[in-house]
N, C-alpha and C positions, 0 to 999 in steps of 0.2 A: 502525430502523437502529441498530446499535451506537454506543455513542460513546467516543472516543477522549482520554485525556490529552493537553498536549501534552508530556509527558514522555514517554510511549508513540511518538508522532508521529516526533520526533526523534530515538527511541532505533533505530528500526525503519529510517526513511529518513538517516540520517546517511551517508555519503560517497555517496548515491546519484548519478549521474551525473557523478560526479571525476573518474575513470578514464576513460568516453567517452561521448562524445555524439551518435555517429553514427546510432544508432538512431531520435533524432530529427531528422534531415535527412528522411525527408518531408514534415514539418510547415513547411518551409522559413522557416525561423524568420527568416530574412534579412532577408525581405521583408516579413514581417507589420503592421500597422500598426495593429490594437486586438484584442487577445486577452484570455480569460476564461481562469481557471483555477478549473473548479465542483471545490466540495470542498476548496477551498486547502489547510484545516489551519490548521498552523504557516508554512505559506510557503514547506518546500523547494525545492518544483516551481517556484512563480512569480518566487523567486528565479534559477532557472538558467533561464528564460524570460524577466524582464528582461534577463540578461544576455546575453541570443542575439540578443532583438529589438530594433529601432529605435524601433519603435512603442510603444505607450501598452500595459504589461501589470496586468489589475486580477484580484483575488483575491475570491473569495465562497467561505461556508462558514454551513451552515444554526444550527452552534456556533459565540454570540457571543462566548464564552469564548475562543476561539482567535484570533480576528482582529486582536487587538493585537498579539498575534505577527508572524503575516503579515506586517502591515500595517510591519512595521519592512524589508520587501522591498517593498511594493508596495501601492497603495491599495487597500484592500481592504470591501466591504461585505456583510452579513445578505443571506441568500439561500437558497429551500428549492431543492435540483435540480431537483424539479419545477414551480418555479415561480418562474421566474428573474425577478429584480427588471429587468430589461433591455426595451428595444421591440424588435420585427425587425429581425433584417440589423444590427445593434447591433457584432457581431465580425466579422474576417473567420478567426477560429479558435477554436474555443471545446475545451477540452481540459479532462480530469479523470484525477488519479491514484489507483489504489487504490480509485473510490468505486463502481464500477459494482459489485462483488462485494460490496459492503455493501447495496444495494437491494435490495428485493423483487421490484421489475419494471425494470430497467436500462435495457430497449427503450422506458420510458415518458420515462426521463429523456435519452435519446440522442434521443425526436423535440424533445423543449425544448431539445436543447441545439443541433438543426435548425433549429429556429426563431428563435435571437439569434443565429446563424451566417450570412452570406453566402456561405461558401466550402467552406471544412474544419471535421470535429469531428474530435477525438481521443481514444482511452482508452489509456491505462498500466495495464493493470491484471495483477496475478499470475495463479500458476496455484499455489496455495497445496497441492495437490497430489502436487505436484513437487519441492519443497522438498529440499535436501538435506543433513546437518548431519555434519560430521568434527570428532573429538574425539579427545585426545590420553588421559580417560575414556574407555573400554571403553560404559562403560554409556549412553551420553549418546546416541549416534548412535540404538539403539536404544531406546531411553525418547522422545524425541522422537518417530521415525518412528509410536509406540505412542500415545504421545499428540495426532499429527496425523491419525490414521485414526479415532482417536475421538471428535475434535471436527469432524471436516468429517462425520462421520454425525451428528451431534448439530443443526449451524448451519443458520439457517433459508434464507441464503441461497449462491447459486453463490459458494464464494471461489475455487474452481478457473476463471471463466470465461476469466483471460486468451485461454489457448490456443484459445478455442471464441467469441471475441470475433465474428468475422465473422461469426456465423448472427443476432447480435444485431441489428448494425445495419443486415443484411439486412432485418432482420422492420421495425425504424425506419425503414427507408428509405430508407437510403445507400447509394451506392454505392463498395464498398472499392478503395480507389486505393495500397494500400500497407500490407503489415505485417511488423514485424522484432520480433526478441525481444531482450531487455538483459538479462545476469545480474546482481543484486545481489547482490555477495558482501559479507558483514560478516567479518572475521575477529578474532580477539584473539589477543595473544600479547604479549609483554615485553618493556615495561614495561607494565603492566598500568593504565589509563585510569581514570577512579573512574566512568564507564558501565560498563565493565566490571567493575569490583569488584561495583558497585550489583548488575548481573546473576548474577553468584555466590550475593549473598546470597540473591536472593531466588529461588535454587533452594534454595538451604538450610531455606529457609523454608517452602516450596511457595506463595508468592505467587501466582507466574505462574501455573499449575494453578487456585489457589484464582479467578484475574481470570476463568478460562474454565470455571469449575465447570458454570455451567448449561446450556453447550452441551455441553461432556462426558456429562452425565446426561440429555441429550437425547435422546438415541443409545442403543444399546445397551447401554454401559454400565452395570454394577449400581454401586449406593453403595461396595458391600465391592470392587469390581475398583479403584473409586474411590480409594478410601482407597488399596489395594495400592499403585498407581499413583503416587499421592502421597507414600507412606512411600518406594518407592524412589530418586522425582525428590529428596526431601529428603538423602536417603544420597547420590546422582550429586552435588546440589550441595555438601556435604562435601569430598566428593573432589576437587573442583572447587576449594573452598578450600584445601582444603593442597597441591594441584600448586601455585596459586597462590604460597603459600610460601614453595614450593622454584623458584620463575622455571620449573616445566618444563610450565604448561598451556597449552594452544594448541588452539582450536578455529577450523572457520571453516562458515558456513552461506554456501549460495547460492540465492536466490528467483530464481524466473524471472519476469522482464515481459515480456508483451506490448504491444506498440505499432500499433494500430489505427488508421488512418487511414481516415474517408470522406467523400467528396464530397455537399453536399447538393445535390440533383438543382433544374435549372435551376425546378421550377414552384412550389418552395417559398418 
C-alpha cells in the first residue's frame, strides 16, 4: 500500500465535504452510536463524522505517523485494515475514505470491516479516472489528463474503483443498500493560499511527477516520454507562476466520490 504525507492527506481532502453532505445521509449519521473510520489519515473524514454523530467516533490508520493528527478530531488508535484491533459487532458503522483503491484485495478488507460492523460498512472512495482539471494554462488540463492515463497504467492497484464499488462488496458480502456520488472540487484563484503557492512550485519543479515516478514507468511509459513529460509539466508550472503574478491564474480540478453503502447480512 502506498503511503501518504500528512501534508499530501490535507492538501488533497481540504474543503472536502463544506459544501455538502448529503451524500452521506445513508450512513444516517444521526443515529449512530460507535463508528470506526479504517484509514483515518489526518482525521478529515472522522472530523465531519464527529460532527454528524452523537455517538462515540474513533479513528484507526495502519500509519502511526499520522494519528497524532487525527487524534486532535477523534480518538484514534494503530490498526492494519485487515486486521482490525476491534472484537465483533464492536461498530454499528464502520466506514473508510479513499483506502479501498489503495489495497490490493479491498474485498479482503470490506469482509473485516463486516466483521467489527453490526450494522452498515461504508467506502468513499474515487474514481480517479474520471478526474477532471480546468486551467486558465492552456497546457495544464492536457499535461494532467496525459499524466493520469499514465499512472493509472503504471498503479498496481484499482484507484478508479469508486464507480465499480458494488461488485466489490457484493463479492464481501453485503448487501448494497445505498449509493450516491459527491464531486470534490478543489479550485484556486486570488488571492492565492501558500497551499496554493506550495502547488505552483512544485510543478515548476516537477516534484509531483517526480512523487509518482515509479508508477509512471510502470506502464507503458518509456524514460525519454518520461523526462518529455516532465520537461513540459516544469514549463506549465512556470506559467503557472507568472499568471500567478499577474492575479490572472485560476484553475479548478473535480474528483468524483463514490459513496457505497452495505448492510452486513443478519448471519454475520
Amino acid at each position: 500500500m502506498r503511503e501518504f504525507s500528512a501534508d499530501y492527506l490535507r492538501r488533497t481532502r481540504e474543503g472536502m465535504w463544506d459544501d455538502s453532505r448529503a451524500a452521506l445521509e445513508p450512513l444516517a449519521l444521526g443515529s449512530r452510536e460507535r463508528v470506526l473510520d479504517v484509514g483515518c489519515g489526518t482525521g478529515e473524514l472522522s472530523r465531519v463524522l464527529a460532527a454528524e454523530c452523537p455517538g462515540e467516533v474513533i479513528g484507526c490508520d495502519a500509519d502511526r505517523g499520522l494519528l497524532s493528527a487525527a487524534g486532535e478530531h477523534v480518538p484514534a488508535v494503530a490498526g492494519d485494515a485487515l486486521r482490525l484491533p476491534f472484537p465483533d459487532d464492536a461498530f454499528d458503522l464502520v466506514v473508510c475514505q479513499a483506502l479501498l483503491i489503495n489495497l490490493p484485495d479491498p474485498a479482503a478488507a470490506l469482509d473485516e470491516f463486516a466483521r467489527v460492523s453490526r450494522d452498515l460498512v461504508a467506502a468513499i472512495e474515487p474514481d480517479n479516472g474520471s478526474v477532471t482539471v480546468e486551467s486558465t494554462v492552456d497546457a495544464e488540463s492536457p499535461l494532467a489528463a496525459r499524466a493520469r492515463r499514465a499512472y493509472l497504467d503504471g498503479v498496481e492497484t484499482d484507484v478508479t474503483l469508486g464507480a465499480a464499488a458494488r461488485e466489490t462488496f457484493a463479492t464481501a458480502g453485503l448487501e448494497v443498500v445505498a449509493t450516491d456520488r459527491y464531486d470534490h472540487t478543489r479550485a484556486i484563484e486570488p488571492p492565492y493560499g501558500e497551499v496554493a503557492v506550495l502547488a505552483a512550485r512544485r510543478k515548476a519543479s516537477g516534484a509531483g511527477l517526480a512523487d509518482d515516478r515509479a508508477e509512471l514507468l510502470a506502464g507503458d511509459l518509456t524514460r525519454a516520454e518520461y523526462d518529455d513529460l516532465r520537461g513540459e509539466w516544469r514549463e506549465m508550472g512556470r506559467e503557472v507562476i507568472a499568471q500567478m503574478g499577474d492575479g490572472s491564474y485560476r484553475r479548478t480540478e473535480t474528483v468524483p466520490f463514490h459513496v457505497t453503502v452495505g448492510r452486513v447480512p443478519a448471519e454475520s
